[in-house]
Backbone as a chain_set.jsonl record, in Angstrom:
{"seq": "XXXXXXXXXXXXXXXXXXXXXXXXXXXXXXXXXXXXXXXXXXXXXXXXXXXXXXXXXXXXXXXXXXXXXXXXXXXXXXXXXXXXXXXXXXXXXXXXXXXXXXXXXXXXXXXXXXXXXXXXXXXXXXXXXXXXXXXXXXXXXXXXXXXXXXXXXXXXXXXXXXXXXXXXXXXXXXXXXXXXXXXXXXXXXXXXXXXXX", "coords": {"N": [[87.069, -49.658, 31.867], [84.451, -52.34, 31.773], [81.916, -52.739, 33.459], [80.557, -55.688, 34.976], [77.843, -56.295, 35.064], [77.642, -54.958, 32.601], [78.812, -55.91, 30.637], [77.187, -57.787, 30.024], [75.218, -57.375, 29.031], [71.577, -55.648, 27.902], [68.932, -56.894, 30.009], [66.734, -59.235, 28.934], [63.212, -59.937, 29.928], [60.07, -59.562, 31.888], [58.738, -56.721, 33.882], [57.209, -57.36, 37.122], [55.462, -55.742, 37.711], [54.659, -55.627, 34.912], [53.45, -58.298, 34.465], [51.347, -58.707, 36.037], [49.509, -57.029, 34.684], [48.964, -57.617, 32.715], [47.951, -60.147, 33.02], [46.036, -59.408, 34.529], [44.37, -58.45, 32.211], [44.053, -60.663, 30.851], [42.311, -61.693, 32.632], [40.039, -60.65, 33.007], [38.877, -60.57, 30.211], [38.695, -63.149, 29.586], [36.731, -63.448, 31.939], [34.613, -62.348, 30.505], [34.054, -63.886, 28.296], [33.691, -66.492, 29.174], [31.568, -65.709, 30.921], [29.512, -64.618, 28.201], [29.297, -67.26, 27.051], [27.912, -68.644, 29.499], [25.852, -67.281, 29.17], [24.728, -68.221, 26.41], [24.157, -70.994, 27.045], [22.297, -70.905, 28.95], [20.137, -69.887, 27.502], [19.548, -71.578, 25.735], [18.908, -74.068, 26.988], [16.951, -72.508, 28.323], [14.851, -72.422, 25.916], [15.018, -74.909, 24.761], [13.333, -76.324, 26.589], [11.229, -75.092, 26.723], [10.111, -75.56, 24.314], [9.966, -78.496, 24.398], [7.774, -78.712, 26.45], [5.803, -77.554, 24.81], [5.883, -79.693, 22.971], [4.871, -81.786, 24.226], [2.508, -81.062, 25.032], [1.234, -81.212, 22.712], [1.68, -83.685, 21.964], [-0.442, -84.79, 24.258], [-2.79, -83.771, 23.336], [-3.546, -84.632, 20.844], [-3.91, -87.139, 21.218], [-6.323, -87.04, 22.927], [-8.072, -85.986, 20.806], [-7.616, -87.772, 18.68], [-9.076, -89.866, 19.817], [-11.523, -88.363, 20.29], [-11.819, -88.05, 17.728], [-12.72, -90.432, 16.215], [-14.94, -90.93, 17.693], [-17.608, -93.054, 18.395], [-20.33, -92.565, 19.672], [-21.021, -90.066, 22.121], [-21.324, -90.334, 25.378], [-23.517, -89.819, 27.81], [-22.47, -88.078, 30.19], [-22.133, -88.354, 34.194], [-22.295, -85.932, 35.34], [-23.006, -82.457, 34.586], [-21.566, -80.545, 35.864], [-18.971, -80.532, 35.9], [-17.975, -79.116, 34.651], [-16.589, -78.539, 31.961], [-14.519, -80.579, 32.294], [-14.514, -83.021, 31.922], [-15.188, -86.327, 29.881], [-16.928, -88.559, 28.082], [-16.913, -91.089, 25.834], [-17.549, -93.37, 23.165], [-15.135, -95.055, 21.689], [-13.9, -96.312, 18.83], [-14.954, -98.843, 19.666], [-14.687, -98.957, 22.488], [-15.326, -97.82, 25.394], [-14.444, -95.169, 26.65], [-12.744, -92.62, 28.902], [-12.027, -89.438, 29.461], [-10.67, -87.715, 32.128], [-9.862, -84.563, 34.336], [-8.721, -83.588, 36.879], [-8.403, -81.453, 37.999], [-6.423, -81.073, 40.019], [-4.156, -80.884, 38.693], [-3.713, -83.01, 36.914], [-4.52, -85.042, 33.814], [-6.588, -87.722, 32.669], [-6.666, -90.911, 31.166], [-8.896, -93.276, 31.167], [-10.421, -96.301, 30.393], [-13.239, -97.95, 30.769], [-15.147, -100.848, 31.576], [-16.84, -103.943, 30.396], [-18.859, -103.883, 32.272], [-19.426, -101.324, 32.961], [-18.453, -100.126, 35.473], [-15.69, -100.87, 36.054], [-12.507, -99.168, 35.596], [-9.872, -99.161, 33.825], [-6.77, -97.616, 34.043], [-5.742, -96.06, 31.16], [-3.719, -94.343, 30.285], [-2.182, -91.529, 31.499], [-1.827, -87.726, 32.179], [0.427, -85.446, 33.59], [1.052, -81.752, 35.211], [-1.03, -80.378, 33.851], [-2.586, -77.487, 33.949], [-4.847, -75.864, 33.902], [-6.973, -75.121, 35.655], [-9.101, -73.597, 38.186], [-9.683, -71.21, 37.667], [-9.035, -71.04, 35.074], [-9.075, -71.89, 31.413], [-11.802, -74.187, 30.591], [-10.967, -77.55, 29.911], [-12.77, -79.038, 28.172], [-14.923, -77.879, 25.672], [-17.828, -78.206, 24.765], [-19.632, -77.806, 22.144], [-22.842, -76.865, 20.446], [-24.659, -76.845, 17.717], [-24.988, -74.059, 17.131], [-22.668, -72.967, 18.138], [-22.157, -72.437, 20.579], [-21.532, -73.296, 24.22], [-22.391, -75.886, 25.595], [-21.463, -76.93, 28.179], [-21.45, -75.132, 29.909], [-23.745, -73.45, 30.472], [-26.314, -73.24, 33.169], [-28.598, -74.684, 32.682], [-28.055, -76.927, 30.923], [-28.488, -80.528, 30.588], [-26.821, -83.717, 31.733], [-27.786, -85.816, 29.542], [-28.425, -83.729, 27.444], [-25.976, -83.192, 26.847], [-24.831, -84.754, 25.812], [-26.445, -85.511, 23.452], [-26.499, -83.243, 22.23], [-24.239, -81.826, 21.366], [-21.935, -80.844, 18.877], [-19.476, -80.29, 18.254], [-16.206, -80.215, 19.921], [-14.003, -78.351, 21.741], [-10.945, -78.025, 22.689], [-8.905, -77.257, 24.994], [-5.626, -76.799, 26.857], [-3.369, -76.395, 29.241], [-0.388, -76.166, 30.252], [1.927, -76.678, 32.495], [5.234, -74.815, 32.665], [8.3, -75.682, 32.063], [9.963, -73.785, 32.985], [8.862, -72.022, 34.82], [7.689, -69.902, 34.097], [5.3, -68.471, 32.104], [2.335, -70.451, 31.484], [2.512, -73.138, 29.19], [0.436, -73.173, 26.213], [-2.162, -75.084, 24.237], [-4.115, -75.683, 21.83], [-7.849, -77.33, 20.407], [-10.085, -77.357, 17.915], [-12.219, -79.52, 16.964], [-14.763, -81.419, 15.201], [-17.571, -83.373, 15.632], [-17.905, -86.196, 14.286], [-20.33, -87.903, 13.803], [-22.49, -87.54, 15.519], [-26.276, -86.651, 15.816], [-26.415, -83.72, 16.133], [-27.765, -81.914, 16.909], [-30.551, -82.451, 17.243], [-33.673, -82.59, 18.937], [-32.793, -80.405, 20.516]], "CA": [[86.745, -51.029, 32.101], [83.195, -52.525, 32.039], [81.435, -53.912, 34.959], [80.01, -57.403, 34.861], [76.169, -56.409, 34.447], [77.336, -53.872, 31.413], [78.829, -56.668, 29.592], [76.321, -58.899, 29.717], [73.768, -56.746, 27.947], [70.383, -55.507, 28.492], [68.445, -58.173, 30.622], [65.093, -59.471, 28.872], [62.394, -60.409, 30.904], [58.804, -58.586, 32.257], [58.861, -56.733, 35.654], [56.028, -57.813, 38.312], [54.059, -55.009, 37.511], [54.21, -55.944, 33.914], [52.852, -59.53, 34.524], [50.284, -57.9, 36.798], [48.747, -55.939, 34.073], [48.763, -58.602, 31.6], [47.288, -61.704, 33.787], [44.106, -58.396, 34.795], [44.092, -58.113, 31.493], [43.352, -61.698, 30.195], [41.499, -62.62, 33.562], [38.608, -59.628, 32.192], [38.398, -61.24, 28.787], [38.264, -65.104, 30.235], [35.368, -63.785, 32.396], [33.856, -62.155, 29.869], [34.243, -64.984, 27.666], [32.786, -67.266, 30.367], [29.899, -64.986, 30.675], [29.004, -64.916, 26.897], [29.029, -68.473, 26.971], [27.194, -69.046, 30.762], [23.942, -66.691, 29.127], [24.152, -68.409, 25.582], [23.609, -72.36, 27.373], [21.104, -70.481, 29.447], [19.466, -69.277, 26.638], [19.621, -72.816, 24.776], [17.891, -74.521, 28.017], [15.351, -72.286, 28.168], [14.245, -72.597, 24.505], [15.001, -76.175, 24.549], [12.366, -76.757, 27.812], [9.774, -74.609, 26.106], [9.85, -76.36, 22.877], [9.698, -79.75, 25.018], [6.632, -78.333, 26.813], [4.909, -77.901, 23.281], [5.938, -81.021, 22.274], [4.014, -82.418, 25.592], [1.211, -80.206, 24.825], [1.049, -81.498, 21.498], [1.279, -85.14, 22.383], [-1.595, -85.195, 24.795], [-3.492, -82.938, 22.478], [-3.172, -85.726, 19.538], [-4.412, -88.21, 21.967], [-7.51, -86.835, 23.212], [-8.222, -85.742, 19.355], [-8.257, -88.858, 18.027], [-10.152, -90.301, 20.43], [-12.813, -87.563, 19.303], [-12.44, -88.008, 15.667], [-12.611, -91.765, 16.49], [-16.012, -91.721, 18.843], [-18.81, -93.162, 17.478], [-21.149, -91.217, 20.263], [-20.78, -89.201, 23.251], [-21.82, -91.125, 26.157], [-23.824, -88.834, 28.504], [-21.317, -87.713, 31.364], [-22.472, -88.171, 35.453], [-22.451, -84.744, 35.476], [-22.103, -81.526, 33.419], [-21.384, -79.571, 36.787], [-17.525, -79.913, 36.305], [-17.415, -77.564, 33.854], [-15.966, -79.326, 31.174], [-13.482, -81.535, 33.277], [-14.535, -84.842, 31.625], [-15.392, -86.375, 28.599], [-17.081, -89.7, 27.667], [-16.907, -91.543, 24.531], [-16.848, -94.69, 22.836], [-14.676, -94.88, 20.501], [-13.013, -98.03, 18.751], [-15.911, -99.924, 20.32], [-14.467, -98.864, 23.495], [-15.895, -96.653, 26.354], [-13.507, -94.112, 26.879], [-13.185, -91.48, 29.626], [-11.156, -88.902, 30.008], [-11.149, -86.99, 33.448], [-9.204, -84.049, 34.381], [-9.107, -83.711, 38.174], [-8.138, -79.509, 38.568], [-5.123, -80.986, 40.684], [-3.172, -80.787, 37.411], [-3.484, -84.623, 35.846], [-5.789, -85.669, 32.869], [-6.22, -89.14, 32.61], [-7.524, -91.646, 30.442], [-10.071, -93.946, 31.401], [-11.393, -97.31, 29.467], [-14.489, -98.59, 31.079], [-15.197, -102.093, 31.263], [-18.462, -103.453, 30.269], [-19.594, -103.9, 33.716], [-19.568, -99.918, 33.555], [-18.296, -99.59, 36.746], [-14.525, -101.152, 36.39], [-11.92, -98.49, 34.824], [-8.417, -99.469, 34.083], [-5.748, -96.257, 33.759], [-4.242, -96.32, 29.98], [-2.727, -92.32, 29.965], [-1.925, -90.329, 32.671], [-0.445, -86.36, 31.911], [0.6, -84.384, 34.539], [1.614, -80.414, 34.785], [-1.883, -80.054, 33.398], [-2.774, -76.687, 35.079], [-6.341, -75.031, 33.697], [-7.427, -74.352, 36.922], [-10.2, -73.111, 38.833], [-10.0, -69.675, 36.719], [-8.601, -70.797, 33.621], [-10.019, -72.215, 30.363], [-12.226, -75.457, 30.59], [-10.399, -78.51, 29.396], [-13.394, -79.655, 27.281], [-15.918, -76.869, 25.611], [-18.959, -78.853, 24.205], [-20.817, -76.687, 21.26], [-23.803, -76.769, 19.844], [-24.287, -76.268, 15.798], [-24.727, -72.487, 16.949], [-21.101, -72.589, 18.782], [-22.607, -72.324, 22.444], [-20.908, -74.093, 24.713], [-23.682, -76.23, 26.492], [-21.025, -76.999, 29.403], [-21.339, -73.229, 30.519], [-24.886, -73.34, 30.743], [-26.955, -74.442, 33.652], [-29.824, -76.086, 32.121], [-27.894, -78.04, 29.946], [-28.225, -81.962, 31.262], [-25.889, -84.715, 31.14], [-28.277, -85.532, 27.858], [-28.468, -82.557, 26.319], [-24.423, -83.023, 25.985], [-24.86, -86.14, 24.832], [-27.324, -85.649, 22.296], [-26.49, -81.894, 21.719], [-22.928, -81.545, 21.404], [-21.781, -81.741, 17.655], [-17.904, -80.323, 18.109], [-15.547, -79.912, 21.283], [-12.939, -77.11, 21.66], [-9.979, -78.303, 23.697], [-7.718, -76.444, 25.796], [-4.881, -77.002, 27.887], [-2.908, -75.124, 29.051], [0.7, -77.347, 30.51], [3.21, -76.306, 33.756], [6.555, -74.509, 32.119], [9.346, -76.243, 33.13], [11.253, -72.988, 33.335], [8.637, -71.783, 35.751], [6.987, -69.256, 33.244], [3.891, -68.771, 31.505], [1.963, -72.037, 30.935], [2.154, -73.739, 27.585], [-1.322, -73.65, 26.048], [-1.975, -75.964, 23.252], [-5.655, -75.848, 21.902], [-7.693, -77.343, 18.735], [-11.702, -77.43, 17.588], [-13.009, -80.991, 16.896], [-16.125, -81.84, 14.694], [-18.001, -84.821, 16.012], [-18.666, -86.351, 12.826], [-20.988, -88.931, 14.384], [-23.029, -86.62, 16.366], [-27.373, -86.465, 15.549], [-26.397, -82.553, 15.148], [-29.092, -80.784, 17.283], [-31.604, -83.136, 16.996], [-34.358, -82.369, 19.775], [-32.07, -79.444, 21.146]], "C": [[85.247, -51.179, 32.384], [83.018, -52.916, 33.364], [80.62, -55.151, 34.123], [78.631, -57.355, 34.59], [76.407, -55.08, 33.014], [77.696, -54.545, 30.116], [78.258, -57.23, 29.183], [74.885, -58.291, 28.895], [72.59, -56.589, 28.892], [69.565, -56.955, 29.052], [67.016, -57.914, 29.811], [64.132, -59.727, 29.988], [61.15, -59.009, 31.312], [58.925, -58.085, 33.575], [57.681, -57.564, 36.205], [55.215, -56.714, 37.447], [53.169, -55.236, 36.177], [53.079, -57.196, 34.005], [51.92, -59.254, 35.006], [49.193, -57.415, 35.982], [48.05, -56.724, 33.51], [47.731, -59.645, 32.183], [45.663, -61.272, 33.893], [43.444, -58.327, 33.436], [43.032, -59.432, 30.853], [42.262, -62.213, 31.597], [40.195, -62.117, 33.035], [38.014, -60.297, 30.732], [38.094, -62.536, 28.989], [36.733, -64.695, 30.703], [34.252, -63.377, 31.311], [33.071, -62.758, 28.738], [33.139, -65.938, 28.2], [31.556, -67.109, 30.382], [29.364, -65.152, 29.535], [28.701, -66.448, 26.769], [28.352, -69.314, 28.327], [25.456, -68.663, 29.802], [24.052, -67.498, 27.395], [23.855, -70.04, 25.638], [22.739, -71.624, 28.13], [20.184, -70.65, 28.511], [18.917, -70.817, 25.622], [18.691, -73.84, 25.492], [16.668, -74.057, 27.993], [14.533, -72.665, 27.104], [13.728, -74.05, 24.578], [13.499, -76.736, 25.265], [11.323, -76.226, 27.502], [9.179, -75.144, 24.991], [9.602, -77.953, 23.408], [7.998, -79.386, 25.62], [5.216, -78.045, 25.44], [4.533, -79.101, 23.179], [4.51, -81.877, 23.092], [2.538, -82.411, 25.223], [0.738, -80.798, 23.71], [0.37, -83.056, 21.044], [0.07, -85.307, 22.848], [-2.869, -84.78, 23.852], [-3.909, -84.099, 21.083], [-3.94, -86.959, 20.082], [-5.921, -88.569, 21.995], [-8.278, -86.56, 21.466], [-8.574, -86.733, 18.887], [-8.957, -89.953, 18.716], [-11.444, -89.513, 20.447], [-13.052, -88.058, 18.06], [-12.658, -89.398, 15.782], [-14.219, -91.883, 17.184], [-17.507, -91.834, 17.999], [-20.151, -92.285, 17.821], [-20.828, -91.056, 21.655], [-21.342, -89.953, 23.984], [-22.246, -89.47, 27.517], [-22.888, -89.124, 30.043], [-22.174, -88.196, 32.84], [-22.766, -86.853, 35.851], [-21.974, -83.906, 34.586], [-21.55, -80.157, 34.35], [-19.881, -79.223, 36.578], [-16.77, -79.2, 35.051], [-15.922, -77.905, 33.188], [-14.913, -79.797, 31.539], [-13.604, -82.634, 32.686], [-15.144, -84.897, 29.792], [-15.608, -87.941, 28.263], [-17.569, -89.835, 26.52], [-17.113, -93.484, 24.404], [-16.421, -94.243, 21.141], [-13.657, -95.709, 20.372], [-13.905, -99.033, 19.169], [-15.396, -99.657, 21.901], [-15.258, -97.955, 24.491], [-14.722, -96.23, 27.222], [-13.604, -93.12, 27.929], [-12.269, -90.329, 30.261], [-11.849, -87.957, 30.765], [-9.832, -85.686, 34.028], [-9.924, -83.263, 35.846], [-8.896, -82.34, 39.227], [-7.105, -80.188, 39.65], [-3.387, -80.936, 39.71], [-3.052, -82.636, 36.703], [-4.759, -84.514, 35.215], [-5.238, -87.227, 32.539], [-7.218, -89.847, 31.676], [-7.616, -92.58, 30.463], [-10.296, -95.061, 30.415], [-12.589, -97.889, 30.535], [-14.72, -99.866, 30.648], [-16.524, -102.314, 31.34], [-19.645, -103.406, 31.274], [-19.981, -102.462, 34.097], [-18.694, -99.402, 34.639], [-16.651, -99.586, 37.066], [-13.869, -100.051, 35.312], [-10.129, -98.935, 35.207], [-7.579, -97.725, 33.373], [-4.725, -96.143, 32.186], [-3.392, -95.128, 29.705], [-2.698, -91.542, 31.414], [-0.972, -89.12, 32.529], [-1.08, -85.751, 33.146], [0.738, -83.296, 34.282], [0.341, -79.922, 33.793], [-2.278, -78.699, 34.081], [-3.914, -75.106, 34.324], [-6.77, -74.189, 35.084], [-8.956, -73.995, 37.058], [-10.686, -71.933, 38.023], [-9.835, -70.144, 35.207], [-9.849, -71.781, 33.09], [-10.569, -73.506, 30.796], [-10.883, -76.408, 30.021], [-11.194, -78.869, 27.96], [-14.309, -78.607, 27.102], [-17.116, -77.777, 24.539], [-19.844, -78.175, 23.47], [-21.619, -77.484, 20.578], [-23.407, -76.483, 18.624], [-24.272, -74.785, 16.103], [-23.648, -72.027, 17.983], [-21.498, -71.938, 20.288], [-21.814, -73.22, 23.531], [-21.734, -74.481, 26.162], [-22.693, -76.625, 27.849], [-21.402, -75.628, 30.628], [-22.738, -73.574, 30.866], [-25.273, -74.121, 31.828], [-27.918, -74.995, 33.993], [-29.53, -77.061, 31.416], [-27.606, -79.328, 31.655], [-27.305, -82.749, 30.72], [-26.114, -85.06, 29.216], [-28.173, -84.808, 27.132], [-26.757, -82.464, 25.497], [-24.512, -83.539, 25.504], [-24.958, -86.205, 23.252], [-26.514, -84.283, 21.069], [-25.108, -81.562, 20.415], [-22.487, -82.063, 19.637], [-19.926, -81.216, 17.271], [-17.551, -79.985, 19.447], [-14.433, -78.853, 21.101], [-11.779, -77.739, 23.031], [-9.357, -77.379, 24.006], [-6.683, -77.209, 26.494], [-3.924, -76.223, 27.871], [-1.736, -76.045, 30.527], [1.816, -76.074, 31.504], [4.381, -76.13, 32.576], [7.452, -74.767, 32.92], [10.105, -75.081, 33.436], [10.365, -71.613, 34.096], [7.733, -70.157, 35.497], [6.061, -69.119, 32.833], [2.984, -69.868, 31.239], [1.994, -71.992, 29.288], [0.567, -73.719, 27.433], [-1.48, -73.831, 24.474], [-3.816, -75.535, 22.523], [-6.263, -76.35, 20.499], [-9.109, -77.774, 18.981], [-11.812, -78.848, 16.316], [-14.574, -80.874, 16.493], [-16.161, -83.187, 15.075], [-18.84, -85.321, 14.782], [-19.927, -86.934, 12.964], [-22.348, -88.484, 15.123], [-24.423, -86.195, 15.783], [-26.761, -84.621, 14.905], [-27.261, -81.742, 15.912], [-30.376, -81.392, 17.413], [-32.595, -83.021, 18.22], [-33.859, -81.294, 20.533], [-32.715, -78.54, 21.463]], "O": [[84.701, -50.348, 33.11], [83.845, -53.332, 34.175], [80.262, -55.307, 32.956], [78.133, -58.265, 33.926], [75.462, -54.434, 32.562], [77.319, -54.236, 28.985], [78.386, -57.501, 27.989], [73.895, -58.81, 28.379], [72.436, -57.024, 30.033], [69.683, -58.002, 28.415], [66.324, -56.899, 29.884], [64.624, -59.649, 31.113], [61.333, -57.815, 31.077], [59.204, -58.888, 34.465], [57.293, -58.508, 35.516], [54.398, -57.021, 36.578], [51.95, -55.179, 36.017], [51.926, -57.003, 33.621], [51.052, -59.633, 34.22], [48.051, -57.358, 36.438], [46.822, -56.776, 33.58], [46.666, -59.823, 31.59], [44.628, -61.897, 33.657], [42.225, -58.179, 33.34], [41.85, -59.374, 30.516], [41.471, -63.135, 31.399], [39.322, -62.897, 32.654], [36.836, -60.419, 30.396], [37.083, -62.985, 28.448], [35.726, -65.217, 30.225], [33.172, -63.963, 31.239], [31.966, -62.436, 28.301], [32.001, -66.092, 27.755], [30.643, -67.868, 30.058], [28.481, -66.005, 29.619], [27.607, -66.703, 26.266], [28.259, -70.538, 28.246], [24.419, -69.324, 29.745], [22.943, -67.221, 26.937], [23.402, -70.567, 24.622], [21.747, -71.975, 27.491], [19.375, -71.567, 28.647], [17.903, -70.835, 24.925], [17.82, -74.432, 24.854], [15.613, -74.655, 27.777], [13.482, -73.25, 27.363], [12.557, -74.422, 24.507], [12.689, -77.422, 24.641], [10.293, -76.753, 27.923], [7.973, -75.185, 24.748], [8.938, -78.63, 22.624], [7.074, -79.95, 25.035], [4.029, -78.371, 25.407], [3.408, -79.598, 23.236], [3.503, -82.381, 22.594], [1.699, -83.307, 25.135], [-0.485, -80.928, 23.764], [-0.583, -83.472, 20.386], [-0.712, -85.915, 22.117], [-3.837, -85.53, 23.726], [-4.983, -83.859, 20.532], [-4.549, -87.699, 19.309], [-6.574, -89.517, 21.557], [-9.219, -87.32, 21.239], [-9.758, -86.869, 18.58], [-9.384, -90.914, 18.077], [-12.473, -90.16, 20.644], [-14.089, -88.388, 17.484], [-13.024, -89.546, 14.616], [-14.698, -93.017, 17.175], [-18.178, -91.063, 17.313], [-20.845, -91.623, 17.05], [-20.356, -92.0, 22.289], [-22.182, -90.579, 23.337], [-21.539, -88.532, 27.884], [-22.762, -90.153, 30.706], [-23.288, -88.53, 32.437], [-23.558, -86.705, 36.782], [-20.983, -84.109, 33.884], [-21.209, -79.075, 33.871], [-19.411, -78.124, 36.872], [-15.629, -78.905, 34.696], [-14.762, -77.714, 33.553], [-14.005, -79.266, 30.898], [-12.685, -83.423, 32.907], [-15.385, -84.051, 28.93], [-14.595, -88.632, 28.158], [-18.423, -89.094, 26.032], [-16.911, -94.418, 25.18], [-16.864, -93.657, 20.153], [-12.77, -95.958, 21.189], [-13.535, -100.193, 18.99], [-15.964, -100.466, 22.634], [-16.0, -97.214, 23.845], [-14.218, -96.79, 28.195], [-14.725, -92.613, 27.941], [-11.869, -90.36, 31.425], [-12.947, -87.444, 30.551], [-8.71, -86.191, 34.072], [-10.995, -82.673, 35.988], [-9.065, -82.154, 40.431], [-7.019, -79.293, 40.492], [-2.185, -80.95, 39.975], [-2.109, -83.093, 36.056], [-5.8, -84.087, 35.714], [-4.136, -87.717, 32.292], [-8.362, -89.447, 31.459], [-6.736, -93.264, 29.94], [-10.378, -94.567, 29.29], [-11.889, -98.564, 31.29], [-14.55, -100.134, 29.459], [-17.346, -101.597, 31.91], [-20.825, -103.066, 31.181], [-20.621, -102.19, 35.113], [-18.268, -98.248, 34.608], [-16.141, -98.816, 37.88], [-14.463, -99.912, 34.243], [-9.467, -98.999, 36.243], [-7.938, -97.022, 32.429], [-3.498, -96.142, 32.08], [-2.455, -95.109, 28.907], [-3.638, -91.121, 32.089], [0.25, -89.198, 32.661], [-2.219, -85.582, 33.582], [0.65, -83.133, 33.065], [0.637, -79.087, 32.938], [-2.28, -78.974, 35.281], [-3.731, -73.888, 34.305], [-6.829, -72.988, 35.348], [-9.809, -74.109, 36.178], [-11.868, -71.719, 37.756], [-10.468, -69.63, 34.284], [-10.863, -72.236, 33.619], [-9.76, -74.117, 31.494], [-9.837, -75.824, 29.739], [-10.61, -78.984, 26.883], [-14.726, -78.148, 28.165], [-16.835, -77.75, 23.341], [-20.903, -77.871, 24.02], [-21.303, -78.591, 20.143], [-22.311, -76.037, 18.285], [-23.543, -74.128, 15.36], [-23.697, -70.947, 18.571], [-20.965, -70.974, 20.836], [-21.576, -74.254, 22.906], [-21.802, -73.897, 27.244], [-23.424, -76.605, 28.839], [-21.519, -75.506, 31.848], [-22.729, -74.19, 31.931], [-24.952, -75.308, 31.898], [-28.237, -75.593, 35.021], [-30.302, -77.984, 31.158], [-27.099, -79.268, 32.776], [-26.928, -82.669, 29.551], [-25.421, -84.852, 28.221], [-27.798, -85.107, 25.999], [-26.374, -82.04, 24.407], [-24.347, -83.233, 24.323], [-24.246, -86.594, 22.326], [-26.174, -84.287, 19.886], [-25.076, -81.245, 19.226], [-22.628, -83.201, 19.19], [-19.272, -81.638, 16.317], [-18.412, -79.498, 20.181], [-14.094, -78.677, 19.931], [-12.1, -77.76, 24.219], [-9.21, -76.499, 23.157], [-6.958, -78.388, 26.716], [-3.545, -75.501, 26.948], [-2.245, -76.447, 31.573], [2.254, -74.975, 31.164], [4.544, -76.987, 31.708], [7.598, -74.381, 34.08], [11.024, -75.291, 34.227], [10.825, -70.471, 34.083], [7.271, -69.454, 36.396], [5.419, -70.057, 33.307], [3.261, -70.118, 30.066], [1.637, -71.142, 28.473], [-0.287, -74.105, 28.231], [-1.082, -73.031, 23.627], [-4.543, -74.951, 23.327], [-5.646, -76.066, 19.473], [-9.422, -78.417, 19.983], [-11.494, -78.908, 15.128], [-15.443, -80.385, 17.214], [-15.252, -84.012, 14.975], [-19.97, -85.012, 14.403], [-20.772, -86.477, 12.195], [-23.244, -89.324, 15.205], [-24.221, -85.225, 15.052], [-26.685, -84.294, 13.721], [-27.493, -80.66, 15.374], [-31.313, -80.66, 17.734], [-32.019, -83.813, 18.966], [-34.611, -81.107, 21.49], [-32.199, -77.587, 22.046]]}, "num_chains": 1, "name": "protein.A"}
C-alpha cells in the first residue's frame, strides 16, 4: 500500500537555498547593469558640459571678433599697464570697450559721446586668465611683438601701432577641470600699419 505523499508524485517547486542562489545571482547582474549605465550618463554629462563650455568660448570669442573686424580705429586705452585687460574701439560708429576685470567677467562697454557715460551691453562670466595666465588681448605690431608686454609702449603707441590682436581666453569648466581655452588672431584692417612706430 502507498502512503499519501508517494501517490501524489514528486513535489515541484525550488528549495530556499535554491531561490537564494538565484535572487544573488540576478542582484550581481542588476548592479552591474546599473553600474554600466550610472558611468555611461556620467560620461555623457561630462562631454556634454565640455562641449557647452566651447560653445561659450566660442560665442564670446565671435563677439569680441567682430567687433575687431568691425573697428574703424583703436581708440588709445587709459592705460597699457593692465596687460592686455582692455580694449577700445569704435566700431559701427560706436565707441566700444571691452574690459576684463581678472575677477573672471569680460564685459562690454559702449561709451556715450560725453565719453564718460558707459552703458553694460555683454557681460561673460567664468572668464578665468588670471594673474599668471595668457593676456586676454595681445596687441602686435607688423613684426608680431606684442606692444602690451612692453614697457615703453604708450597708450598711443597701441593706438597707432597695433595692426592685429591675438585673443585668448581661457573659460571655468563646469566639470571643475582644465579651463576651456578658445583663441583666434585678428587683422586690423583699418589700422595706419606702423606708421611713426
Amino acid at each position: 500500500m502507498l502512503t499519501r505523499a508517494q501517490e501524489a508524485g514528486p513535489e515541484d517547486g525550488f528549495t530556499l537555498v535554491e531561490l537564494m542562489v538565484v535572487t544573488t545571482i540576478m542582484l550581481v547582474v542588476l548592479g552591474a547593469l546599473v553600474g554600466g549605465l550610472a558611468s555611461l550618463t556620467g560620461a555623457e554629462r561630462t562631454a556634454s558640459s565640455h562641449i557647452d563650455d566651447e560653445q561659450r568660448g566660442r560665442f564670446v570669442l565671435a563677439s569680441l571678433t567682430q567687433d575687431l573686424r568691425s573697428a574703424q580705429q583703436l581708440v588709445a586705452p587709459a592705460t597699457v599697464a593692465l596687460g592686455g585687460a582692455s580694449a577700445e574701439l569704435v566700431s559701427l560708429g560706436l565707441h566700444v570697450v571691452w574690459s576684463y576685470d581678472r575677477a573672471g567677467t569680460l564685459t562690454r562697454f559702449t561709451v556715450a559721446a560725453d565719453g564718460v557715460t558707459r552703458s553694460v551691453s555683454a557681460s561673460y562670466t567664468g572668464v578665468v586668465n588670471g594673474a599668471n595666465g595668457p593676456p586676454v588681448f595681445a596687441w602686435l605690431d607688423p613684426a608680431g611683438t606684442d606692444l602690451g608686454a612692453q614697457s615703453s609702449t604708450t597708450p598711443a603707441d597701441l593706438a597707432r601701432c597695433a595692426t592685429s590682436v591675438h585673443l585668448t581666453l581661457e573659460l571655468a569648466s563646469h566639470t571643475g577641470r582644465v579651463p576651456v581655452t578658445e583663441s583666434a588672431g585678428i587683422d586690423l584692417p583699418n589700422q595706419p600699419g606702423g606708421q611713426g612706430c
